[in-house]
C-alpha positions in Angstrom: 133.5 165.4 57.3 135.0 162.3 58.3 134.7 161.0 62.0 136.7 161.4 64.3 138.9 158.1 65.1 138.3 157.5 68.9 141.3 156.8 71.1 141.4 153.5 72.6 140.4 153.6 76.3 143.1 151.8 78.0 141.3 150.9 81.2 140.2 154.1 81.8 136.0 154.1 82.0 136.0 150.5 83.2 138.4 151.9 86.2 136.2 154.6 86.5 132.9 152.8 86.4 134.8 150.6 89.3 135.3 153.3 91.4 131.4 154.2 91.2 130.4 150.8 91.9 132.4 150.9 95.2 131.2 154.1 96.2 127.3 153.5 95.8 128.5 150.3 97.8 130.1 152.1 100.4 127.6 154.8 100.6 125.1 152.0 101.1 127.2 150.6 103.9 127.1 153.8 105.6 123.6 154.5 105.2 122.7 151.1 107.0 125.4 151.1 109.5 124.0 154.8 110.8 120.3 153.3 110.9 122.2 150.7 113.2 123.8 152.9 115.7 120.7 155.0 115.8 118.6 152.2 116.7 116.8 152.4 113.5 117.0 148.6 114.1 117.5 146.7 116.9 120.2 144.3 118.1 118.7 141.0 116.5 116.1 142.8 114.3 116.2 141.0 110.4 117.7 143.3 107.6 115.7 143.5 104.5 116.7 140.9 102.0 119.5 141.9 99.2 117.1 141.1 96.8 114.6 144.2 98.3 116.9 146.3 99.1 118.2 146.1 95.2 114.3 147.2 94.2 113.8 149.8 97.2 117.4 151.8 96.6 117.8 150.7 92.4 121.3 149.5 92.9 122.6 146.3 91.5 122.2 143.2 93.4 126.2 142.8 93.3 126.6 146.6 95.2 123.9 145.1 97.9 125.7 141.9 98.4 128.7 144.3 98.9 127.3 146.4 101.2 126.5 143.2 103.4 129.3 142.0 103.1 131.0 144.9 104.6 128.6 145.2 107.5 129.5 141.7 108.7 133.1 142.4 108.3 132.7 145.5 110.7 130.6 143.2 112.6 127.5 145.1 112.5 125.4 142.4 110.9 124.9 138.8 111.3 124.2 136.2 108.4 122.1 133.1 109.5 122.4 130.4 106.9 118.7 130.1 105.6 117.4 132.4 107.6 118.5 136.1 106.6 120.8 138.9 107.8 120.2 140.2 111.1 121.6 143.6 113.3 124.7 141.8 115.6 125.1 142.4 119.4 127.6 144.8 120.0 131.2 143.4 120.4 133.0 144.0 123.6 135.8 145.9 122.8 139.1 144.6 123.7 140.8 146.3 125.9 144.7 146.7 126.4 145.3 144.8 129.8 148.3 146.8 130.6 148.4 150.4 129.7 151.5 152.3 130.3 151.3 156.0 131.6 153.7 158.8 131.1 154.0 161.7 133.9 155.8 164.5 134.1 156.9 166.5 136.9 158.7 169.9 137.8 160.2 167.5 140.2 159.7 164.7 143.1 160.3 166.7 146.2 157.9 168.4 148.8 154.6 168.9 146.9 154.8 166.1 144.4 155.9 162.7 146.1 152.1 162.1 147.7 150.4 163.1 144.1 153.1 160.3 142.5 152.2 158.1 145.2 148.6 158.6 144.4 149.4 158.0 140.6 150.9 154.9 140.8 148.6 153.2 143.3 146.2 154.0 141.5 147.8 152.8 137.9 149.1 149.5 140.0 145.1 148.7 141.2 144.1 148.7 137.7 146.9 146.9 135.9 148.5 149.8 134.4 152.3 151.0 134.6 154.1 154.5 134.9 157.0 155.6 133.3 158.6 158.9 135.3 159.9 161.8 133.4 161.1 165.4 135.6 162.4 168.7 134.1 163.7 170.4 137.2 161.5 173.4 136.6 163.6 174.0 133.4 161.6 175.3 130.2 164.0 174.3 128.5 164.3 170.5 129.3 160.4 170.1 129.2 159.9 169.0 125.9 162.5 166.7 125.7 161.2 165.1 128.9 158.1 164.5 126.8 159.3 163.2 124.3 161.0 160.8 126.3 157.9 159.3 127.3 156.7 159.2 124.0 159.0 157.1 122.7 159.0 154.8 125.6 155.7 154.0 124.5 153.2 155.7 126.4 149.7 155.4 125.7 149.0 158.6 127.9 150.3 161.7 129.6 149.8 163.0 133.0 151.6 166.4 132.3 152.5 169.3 135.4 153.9 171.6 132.4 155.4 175.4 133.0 152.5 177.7 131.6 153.4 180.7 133.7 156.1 183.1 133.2 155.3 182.4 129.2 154.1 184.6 126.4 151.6 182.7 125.0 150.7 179.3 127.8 147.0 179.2 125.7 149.8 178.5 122.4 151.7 176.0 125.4 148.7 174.1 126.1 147.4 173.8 122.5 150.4 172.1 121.6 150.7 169.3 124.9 146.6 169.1 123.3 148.2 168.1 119.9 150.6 165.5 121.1 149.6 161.8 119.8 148.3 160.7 123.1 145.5 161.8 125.3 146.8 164.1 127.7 145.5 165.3 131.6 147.1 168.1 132.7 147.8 167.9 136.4 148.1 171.3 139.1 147.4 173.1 135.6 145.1 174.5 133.7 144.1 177.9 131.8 141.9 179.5 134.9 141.7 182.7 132.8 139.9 181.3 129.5 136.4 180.1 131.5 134.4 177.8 129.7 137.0 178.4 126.7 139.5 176.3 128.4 139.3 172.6 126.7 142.0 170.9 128.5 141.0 167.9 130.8 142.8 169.1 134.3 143.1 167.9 137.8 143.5 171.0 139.9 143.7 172.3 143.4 141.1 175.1 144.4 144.2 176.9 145.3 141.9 180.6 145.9 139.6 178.9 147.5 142.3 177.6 150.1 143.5 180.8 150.7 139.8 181.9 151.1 138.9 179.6 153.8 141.9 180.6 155.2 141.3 184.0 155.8 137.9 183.2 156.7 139.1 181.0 159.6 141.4 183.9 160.6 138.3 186.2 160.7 136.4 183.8 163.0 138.9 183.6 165.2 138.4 187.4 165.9 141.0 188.8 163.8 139.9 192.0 161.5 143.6 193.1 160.6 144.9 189.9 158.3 148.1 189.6 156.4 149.5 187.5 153.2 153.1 186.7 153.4 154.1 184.8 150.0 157.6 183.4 148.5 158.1 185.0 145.5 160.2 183.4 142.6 163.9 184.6 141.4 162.7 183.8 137.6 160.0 184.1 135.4 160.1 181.0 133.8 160.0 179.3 137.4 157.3 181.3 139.1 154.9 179.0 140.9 151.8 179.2 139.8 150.3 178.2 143.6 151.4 181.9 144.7 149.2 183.6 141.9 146.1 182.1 142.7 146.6 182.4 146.9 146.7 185.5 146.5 143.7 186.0 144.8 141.7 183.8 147.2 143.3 185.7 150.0 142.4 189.5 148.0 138.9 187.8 147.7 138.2 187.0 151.3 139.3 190.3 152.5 137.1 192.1 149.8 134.2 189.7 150.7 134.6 190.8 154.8 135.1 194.2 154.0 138.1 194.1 156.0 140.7 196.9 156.4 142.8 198.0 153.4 144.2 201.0 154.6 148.2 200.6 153.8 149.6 197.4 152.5 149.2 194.1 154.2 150.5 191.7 151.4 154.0 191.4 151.7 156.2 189.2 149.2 160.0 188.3 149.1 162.3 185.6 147.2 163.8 182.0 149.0 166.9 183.8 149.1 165.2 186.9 150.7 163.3 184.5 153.7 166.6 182.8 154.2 169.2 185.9 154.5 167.6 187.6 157.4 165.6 184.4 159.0 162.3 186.5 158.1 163.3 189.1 160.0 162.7 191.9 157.3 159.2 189.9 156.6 158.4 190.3 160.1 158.9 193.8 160.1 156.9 194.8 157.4 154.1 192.1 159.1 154.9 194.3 162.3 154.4 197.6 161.1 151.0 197.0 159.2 149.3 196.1 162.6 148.3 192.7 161.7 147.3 190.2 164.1 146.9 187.5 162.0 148.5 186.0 159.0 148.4 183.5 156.5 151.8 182.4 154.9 153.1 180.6 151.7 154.3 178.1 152.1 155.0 176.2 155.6 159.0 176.8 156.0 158.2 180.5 155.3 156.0 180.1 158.2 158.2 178.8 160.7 160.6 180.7 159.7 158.8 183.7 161.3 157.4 182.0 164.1 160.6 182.3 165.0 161.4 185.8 164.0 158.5 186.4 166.5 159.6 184.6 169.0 162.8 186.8 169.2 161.1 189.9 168.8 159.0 188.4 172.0 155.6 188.1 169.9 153.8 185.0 171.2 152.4 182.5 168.4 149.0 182.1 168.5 148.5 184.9 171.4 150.0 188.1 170.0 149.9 186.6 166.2 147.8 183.7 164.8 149.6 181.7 161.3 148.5 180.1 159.1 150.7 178.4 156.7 149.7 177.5 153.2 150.8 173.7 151.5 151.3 171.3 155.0 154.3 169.6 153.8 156.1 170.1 157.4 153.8 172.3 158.9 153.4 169.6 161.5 156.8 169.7 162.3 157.1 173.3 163.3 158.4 174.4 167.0 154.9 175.5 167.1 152.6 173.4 165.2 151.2 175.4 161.9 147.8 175.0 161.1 147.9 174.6 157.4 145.6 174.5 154.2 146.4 171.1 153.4 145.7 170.3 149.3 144.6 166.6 148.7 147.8 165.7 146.8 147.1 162.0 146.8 144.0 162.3 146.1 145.2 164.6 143.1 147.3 162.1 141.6 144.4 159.1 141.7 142.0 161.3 139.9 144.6 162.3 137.4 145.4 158.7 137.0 141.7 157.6 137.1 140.5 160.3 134.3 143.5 159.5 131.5 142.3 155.8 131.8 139.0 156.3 132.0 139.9 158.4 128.3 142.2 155.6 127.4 139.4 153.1 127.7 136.0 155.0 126.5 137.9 157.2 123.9 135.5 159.9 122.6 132.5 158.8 124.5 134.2 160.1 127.9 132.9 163.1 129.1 135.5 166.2 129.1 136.7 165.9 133.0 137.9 169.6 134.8 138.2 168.9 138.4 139.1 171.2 141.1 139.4 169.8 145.0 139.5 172.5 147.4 142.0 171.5 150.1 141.2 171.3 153.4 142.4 173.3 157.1 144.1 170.7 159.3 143.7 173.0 162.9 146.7 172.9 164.5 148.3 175.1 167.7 149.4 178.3 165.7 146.0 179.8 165.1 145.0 179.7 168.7 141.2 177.8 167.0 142.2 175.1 170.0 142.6 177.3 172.9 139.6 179.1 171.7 137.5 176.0 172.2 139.3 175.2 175.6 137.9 178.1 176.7 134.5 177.4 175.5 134.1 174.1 176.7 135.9 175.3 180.0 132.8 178.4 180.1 129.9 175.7 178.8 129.9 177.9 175.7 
């Protein structure tokens, strides 16, 4: 039988026999360069020679000299003329002088001009810019407002995106997760997942505000508490703040084993406060026997101090307030007492974690921080008169 005639090659094996050469090279390369970060050898320890590496691993002197030739590239290894190849000091990374920050708000009035103000002092102190994107509480504006500041050029997101009032927010957040840039979510994150949330958040304690809230009510005497809260016309808008007072507030009264005979949480819309000047809210307050109340969010507040007022109930004697956010709690005809969230200080650990990720990439630690605002004690809790009278008694 004759032989078969074989078909010239046309470049084929030596393309293939190419393409093993540069991986034995390569997988070389790798093997060293893991040694390396490992430790396996020092900074300024000498490599084994090409020529024994050759006889220890059975490669070709050429693949070695490859392999070498790579590591200095990467700049993991040193050659010293006459004396050998040795592991290189570890380059300084250089870093981007001037990083440029994207944020996105619901808006820039009451709650969020102190948190911007903390941003950009923050990103200013460090040579960093910020480029300002709002979607006026509107789902349906939010993602173009993102990607707004993605193709301005952002190297990061600070992101206050609408996750309540959706389907799916885990779905929301996995996608603001995916975008191209590393993002912190700001007054935000997914409380109900536990240790499965991933995101890296800056957060309020929001239920532990209203906790010490109700707590400070209770040490002021007061065993019959109330909740007062501004509800939200739509879904898609609800604020996320009234949620989580009013689990700090259901808390505290579980935790003191306070009264819970008939309802003491009342809620109504912006709309609702503003039609009747709280006077339907402080009726319902009224008839539950309440002496004390805590109320979201400070215009709701003074609102029905002065609701009281012309139902002749004395603020703090007949009913202590406290009001929840101190944006103009200051400013009320009778001073509110207020939980008081760190908003700047919101806004300059936002800033400070996304360049902190910006700068040490994967070997940053996940940051998920939660500040628990603070009570500023003003007149509408009666805690000052209280004190009067102690000092005044040499208690």
């Amino acid at each position: 039988m004759p032989k078969r005639k074989q078909e010239p090659d046309s470049g084929g094996a030596a393309l293939r026999d190419t393409a093993k050469a540069n991986l034995k090279f390569q997988d070389l390369s790798d093997d060293l360069r893991r040694d390396i970060i490992a430790g396996t050898w020092a900074v300024g320890t000498k490599l084994p020679t090409e020529q024994q590496l050759a006889a220890e691993t059975g490669l070709s002197l050429t693949t070695v000299r490859r392999a070498f030739e790579d590591l200095v590239g990467k700049g993991l290894v040193v050659r010293r003329q006459g004396a050998g190849s040795f592991v290189a000091a570890p380059q300084r990374t250089q870093k981007r002088s001037r990083f440029v920050i994207g944020v996105l708000l619901p808006d820039t009035q009451l709650y969020y001009p102190r948190v911007l103000q903390g941003i950009e002092e923050h990103l200013s102190a460090r040579g960093a810019s910020l480029q300002l994107s709002t979607y006026h509480y509107d789902f349906t504006r939010e993602n173009a407002s993102i990607q707004f500041l993605l193709d301005a050029g952002v190297d990061g997101l600070i992101l206050v995106p609408t996750l309540t009032g959706l389907e799916n927010p885990q779905q929301r957040v996995a996608e603001l997760m995916a975008l191209p840039v590393p993002v912190v979510l700001l007054e935000r994150s997914l409380d109900d997942l536990g240790p499965g949330d991933l995101t890296e958040h800056v957060c309020s304690d929001h239920q532990g505000g209203a906790y010490d809230a109700v707590m400070h009510l209770h040490r002021l005497g007061h065993r019959k508490i109330g909740l007062l809260t501004r509800a939200n016309e739509a879904a898609r808008s609800s604020n996320p703040t009234q949620a989580a007072v009013i689990a700090g507030y259901t808390a505290a009264i579980t935790a003191l084993g306070l009264e819970t005979d008939g309802r003491m949480a009342f809620s109504a819309t912006k709309p609702e406060w503003e039609a009747d000047q709280a006077e339907h809210m402080f009726g319902l307050l009224a008839g539950s026997g309440a002496t004390a109340a805590l109320v979201f969010g400070d215009r709701e507040a003074a609102l029905l101090e002065g609701a009281a007022s012309r139902h002749g109930v004395r603020v703090p004697e007949d009913l202590a307030l406290v009001s929840y956010d101190d944006e103009m709690a200051d400013l009320a005809r009778i001073p509110l007492t207020a939980v008081s969230p760190a908003k700047h200080r919101l806004g300059v650990m936002a800033a400070d974690v996304l360049l902190r990720r910006l700068t040490e990439g994967d070997a940053c630690p996940l940051y998920q921080i939660r500040l628990r605002p603070r009570i500023v004690v003003r007149d509408s809790c009666g805690a000052k008169r209280c004190e009067a009278r102690s000092a005044a008694f040499g208690g």
